[in-house]
N, C-alpha and C positions, 0 to 999 in steps of 0.2 A: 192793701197788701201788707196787712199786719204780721208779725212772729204767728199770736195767735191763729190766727186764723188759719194760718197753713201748716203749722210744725206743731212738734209737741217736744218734751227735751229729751225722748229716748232718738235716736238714729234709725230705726226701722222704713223701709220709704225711702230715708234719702239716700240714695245713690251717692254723693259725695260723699258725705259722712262716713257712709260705709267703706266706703274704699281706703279712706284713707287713714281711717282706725281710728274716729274723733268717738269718745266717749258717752258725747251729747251733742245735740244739733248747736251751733254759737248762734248769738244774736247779737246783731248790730249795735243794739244801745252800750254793749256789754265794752265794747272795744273801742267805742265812742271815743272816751277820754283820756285813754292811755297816752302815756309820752310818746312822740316818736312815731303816730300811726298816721300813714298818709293816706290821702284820697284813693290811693291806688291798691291799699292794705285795705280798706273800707268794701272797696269795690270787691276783693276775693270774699272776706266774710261774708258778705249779701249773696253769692253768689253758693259758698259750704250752705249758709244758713237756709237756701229755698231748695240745693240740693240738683239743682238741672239749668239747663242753659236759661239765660234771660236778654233780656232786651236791652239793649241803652237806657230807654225811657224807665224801665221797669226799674232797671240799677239807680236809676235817679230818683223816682218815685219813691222807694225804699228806704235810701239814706234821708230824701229833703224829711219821711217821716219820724225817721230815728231821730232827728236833729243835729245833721249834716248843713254844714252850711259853706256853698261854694263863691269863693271872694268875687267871681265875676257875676256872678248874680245867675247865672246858669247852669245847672246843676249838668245836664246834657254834654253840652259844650265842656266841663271840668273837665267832666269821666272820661271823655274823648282821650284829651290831652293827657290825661294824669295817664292813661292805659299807654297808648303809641303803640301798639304791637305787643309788647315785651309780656313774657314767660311772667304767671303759667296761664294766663288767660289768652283765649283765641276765639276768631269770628268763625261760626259751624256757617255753613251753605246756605242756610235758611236767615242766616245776617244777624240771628243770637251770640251773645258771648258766654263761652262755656271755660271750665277749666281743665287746661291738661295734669289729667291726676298723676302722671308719669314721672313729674316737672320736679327739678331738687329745688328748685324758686319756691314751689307752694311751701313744702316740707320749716323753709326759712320763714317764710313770710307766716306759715300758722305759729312760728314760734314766735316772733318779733310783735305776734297780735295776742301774746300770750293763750294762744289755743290749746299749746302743748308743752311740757317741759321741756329743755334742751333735751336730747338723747343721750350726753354726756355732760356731766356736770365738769366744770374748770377745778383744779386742783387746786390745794389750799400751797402758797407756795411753802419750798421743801423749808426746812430750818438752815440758817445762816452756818456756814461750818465754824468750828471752833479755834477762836485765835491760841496759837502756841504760845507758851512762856520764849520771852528772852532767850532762857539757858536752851530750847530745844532745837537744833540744829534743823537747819531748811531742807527740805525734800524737792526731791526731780520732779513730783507734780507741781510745787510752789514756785518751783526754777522758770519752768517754763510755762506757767503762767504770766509770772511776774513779766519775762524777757521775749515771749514769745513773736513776733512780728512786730516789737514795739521800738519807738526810737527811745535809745538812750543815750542821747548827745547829754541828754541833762543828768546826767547817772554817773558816777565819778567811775573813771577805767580800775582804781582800787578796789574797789567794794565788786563792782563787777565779776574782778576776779576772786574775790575773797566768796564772791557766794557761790563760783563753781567748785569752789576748794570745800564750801564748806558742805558742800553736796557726798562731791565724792571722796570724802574723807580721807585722803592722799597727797600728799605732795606733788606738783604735773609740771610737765615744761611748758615754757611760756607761749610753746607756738601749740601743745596740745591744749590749753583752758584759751588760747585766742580759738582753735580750732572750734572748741566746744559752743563761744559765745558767735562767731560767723554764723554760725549753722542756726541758729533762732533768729538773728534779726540781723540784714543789713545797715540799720537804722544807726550807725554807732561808727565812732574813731578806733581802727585797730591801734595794738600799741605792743610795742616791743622790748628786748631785755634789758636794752642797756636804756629805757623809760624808766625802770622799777625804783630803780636806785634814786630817782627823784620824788619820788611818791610822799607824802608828809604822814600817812598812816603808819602805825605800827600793825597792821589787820594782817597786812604782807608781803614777806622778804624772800629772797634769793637766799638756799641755802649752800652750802659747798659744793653741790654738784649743778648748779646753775638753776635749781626748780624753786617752785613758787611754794612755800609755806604757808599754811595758815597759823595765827599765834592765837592759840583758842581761851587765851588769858587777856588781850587786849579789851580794855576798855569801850573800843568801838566796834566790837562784836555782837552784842545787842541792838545799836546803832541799826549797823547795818542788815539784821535781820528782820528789825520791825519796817525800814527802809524797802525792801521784796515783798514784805508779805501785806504792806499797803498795796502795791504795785498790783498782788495775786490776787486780792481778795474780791474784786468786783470780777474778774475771770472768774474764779472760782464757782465763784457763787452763781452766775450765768449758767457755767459747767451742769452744776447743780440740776438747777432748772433744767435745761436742755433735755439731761438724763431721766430729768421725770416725766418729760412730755413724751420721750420716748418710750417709756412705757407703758404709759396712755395710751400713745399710739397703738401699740401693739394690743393692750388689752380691748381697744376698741375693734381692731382689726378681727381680731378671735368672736368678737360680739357680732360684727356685720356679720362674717363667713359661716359664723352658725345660723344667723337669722336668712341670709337666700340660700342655705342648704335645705332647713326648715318649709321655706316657702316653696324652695324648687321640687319640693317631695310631695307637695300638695298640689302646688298646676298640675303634675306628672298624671294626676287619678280624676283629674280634670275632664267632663266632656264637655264639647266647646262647639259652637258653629256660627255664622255670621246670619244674621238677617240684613233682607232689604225689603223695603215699604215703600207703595207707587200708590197715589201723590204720597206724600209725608205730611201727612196730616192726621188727624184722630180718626178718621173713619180711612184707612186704604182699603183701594178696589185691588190689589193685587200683591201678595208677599213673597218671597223667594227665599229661601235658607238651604243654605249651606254647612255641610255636615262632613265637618274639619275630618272626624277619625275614620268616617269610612269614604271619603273623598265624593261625599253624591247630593245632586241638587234636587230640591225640592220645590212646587211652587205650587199655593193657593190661590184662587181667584175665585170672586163673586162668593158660592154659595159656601165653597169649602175654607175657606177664611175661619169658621169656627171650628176648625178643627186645630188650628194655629195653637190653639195655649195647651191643648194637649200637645201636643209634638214636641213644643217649646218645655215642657215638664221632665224632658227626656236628658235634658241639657244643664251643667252648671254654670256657663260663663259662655256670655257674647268673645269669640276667640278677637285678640289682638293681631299687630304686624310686628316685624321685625324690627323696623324702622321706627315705631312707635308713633307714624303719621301715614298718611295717605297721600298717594302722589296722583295730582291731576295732568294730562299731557293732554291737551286738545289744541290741537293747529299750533300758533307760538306761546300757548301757556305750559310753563311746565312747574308744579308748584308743590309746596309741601306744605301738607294742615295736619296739625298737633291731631291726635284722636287720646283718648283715656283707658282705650280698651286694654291694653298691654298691664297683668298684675302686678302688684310690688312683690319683687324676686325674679321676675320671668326675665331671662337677658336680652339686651338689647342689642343689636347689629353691633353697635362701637365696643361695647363692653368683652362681646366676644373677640372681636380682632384684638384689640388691645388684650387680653389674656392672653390671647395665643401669640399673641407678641413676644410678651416678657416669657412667657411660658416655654418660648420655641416649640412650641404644639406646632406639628401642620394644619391644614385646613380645608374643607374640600367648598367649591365656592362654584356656584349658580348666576350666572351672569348673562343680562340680556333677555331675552324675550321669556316670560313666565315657560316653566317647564309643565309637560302632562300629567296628570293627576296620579295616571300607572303607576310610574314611575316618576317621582319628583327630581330622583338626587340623579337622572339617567346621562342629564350633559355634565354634569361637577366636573370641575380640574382642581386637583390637590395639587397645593403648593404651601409656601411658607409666606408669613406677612412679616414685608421689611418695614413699614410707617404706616399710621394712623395717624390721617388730618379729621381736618374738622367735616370736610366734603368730600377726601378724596383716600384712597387707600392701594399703597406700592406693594404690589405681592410677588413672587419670584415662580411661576409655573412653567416645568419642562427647560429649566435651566436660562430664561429668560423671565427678565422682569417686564410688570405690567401696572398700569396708573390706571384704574379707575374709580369712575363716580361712584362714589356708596350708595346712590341712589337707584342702580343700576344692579346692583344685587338682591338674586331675587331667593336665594336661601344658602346659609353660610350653618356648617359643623363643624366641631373636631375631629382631627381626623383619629 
């Protein structure tokens, strides 16, 4: 089960690769030695790199050749453990482990196995802002940084007030610069008129009309300015930062909304249908496909089977679900398997409700027993979606609200 043997390093063939827009097929040994790569990052590579579902044994066969080496001496037994269920890999019907190409887990994990670059690089941080001289009087952004929700028991009630004076370049009464200091932090001793007069600063005095001065000649004038703008500068400069990731943000955001606009212009010319294969195996006696755009089924058997890959020529993409799994309900199994058919950009069940959430879009919403081909959208009720859980979604139809299973929905629009 060599690289060789089965790949080659364009993508052509494999179905993973392609999907998920890998450049070149990976290989195992490649990722071997990286910091940081677990058993369980081992086992996705092996899995991009053969391009289709495989076997436990085969994912063990694979790595013990790479030179994989598992501490319990079992390479079987590892994989088990190291996998447990968890995204993006899943058990298909047939009891192979395949990947869900859908999964934002792969997306991470091709990157942490350096598959791919990050899709946004981290910003270099901004530049530190520039400390004021001495002589340059404190600003309302340095004010309330410096004071902002902070305790200043250890902050002399002087200086305090001397940096709201030297903000608002005024003279203030005593109960409007206490006013001023309340309002940022409770964290602190109020203090009042007849306190001033005990103060050992000359920074500030009561002048004839009972207001607080600032002496912009005092010696402890710089003092106390370099004294706030210690206080500011790690705010500050947080600030900073914060402001650049929010741009980031944004510009990232502008980059996703182009990229499933993009995409969603290309499923849109999309022709699509589902097959099924009886047994599932390399030779089926019997094929069945379904023909998404004009709603009609077809089915081969025995002699007519070779007619299959013309038909199939007609078609660009095995069509996806909503839900982006398959739900089995037989007797008390009721269960949900990852499937990969769903493209990168095509929306998913949550992704639509949550729009139409934030969006206050209505919705018109199919529930319960699959609807007729005729007419798909013929039972819908439009309503509004109030919450989006993980299982469960509160919508408001006919002026009555309603809790259902997501699983339970069998086609959701805008309305």
């Amino acid at each position: 089960m060599s690289r060789g043997a089965d790949i080659d390093l364009g993508t052509t063939g494999n179905r993973y690769c392609e999907r998920v827009g890998l450049a070149s097929v990976p290989c195992v040994e490649d990722v071997l030695d990286r910091d940081e790569v677990s058993l369980f990052h081992l086992m996705v590579v092996a899995l991009l790199e053969r391009g289709r579902p495989m076997t436990v044994e085969q994912i063990a066969e694979r790595l013990t050749e790479a030179g994989a080496v598992a501490r319990s001496g079992d390479m079987v037994l590892a994989l088990k453990r190291a996998w447990h269920g968890r995204e993006p890999v899943f058990r298909d019907p047939r009891g192979g482990l395949g990947l869900n190409l859908s999964s934002s887990e792969l997306d991470r994990m091709m990157w942490h196995a350096g598959l791919r670059p990050p899709r946004f690089q981290p910003p270099e941080p901004p530049p530190e802002p520039a400390q004021p001289g001495d002589e340059v009087p404190l600003t309302e952004n340095e004010l309330t940084a410096a004071f902002y929700d902070r305790s200043l028991y250890g902050f002399s009630a002087h200086r305090q007030a001397a940096a709201v004076l030297d903000v608002r370049l005024r003279p203030m009464r005593v109960d409007e610069v206490e006013g001023v200091l309340a309002g940022m932090t409770r964290y602190r001793s109020p203090f009042a008129a007849d306190r001033v007069r005990f103060w050992r600063s000359t920074l500030v005095a009561l002048d004839g009309d009972g207001r607080l001065t600032l002496d912009r000649n005092s010696p402890d004038l710089g003092v106390m300015r370099r004294a706030v703008r210690k206080l500011a500068r790690p705010v500050l400069i947080q600030q900073a930062r914060h402001e650049q990731w929010l741009k980031l943000r944004e510009e990232r955001d502008a980059v996703l909304a182009e990229e499933r606009q993009r995409q969603a212009q290309e499923i849109a010319h999309l022709r699509r249908a589902v097959i099924r294969a009886v047994p599932e195996t390399e030779a089926p006696g019997a094929i069945a496909l379904v023909a998404i755009g004009t709603r009609s089924i077809r089915t081969f058997v025995g002699g007519e089977l070779a007619g299959v890959v013309g038909v199939l020529a007609e078609f660009d993409v095995l069509y996806g679900v909503l839900h982006h799994c398959v739900r089995l309900r037989w007797g008390f199994r009721d269960e949900m398997f990852p499937v990969d058919w769903a493209l990168p950009g095509e929306p998913s069940l949550y992704e639509t409700l949550q729009g139409a959430q934030e969006a206050g879009v209505p919705v018109d919403l199919v529930v319960g027993l699959a609807p007729g081909w005729a007419d798909p959208w013929s039972r819908a009720r439009r309503g509004s979606v109030l919450k989006v859980e993980p299982w469960q979604v509160t919508v408001r139809l006919d002026d009555e609200v309603w809790r259902f299973d997501r699983r339970d929905i069998q086609a959701v629009r805008l309305a």
